[in-house]
C-alpha positions as CSV (number, residue, x, y, z in Angstrom):
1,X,25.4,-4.4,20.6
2,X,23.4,-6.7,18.5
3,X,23.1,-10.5,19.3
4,X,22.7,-13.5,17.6
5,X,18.5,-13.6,18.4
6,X,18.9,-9.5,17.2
7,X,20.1,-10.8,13.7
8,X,17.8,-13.9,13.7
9,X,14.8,-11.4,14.2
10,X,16.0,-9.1,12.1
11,X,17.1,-11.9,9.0
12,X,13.6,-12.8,9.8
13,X,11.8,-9.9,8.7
14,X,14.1,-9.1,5.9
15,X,13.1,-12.9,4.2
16,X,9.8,-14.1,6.0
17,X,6.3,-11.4,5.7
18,X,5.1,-14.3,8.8
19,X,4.9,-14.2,12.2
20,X,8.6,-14.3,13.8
21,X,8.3,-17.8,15.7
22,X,4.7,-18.5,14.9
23,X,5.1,-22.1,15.3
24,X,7.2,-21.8,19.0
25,X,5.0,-19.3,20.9
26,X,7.2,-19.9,24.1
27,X,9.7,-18.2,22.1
28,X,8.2,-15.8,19.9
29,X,6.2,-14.3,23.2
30,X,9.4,-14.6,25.2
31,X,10.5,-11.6,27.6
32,X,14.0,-11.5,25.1
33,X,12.0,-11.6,22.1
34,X,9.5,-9.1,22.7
35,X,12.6,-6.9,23.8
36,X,15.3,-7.5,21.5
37,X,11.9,-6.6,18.7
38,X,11.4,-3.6,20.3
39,X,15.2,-2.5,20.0
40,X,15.3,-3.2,16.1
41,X,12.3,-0.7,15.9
42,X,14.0,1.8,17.6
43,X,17.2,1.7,15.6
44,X,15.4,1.8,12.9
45,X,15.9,-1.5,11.7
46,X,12.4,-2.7,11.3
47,X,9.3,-1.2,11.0
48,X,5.6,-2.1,12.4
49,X,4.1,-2.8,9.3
50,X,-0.2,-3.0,9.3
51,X,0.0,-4.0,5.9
52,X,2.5,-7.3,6.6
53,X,0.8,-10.3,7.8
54,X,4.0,-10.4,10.2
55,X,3.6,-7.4,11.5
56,X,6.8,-5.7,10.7
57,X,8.8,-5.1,7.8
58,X,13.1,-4.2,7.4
59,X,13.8,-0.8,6.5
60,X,15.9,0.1,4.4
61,X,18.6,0.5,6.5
62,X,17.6,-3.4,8.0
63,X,17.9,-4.3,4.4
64,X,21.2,-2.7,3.9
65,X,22.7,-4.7,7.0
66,X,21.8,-8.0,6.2
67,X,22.6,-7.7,3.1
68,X,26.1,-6.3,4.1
69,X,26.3,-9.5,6.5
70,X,25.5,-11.6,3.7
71,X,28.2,-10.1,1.4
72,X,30.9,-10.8,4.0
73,X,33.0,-13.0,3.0
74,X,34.5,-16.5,5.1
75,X,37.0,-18.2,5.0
76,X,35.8,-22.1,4.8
């Protein structure tokens, strides 16, 4: 099940080649963090990515889901 933090990371990488957190290490370094980053990689979400000064990168598939989420439409 992904979370709200899942999708933040995950938004994060899709928009942002920085640091997730960088300026809130408490956070970025946080037990949840570390995990919920580690369970994007292994669905295939993101990527670790040497070449990104982040550090990881969305995959195709990542890039396909938030750009799903984005396309959903509200009622407002």
């Amino acid at each position: 099940m992904l979370t709200p933090l899942h999708i933040q990371i995950l938004l994060h990488y899709y928009a942002i080649a920085e640091p997730y957190a960088k300026d809130k290490p408490a956070h970025a370094n946080s037990i949840a963090t570390i995990t919920y980053t580690q369970q994007l990689v292994q669905h295939g979400l993101i990527y670790r990515n040497e070449d990104s000064p982040s550090g990881y990168s969305s995959t195709t598939c990542g890039e396909a889901f938030i750009e799903r989420l984005l396309a959903t439409p509200i009622a407002l």
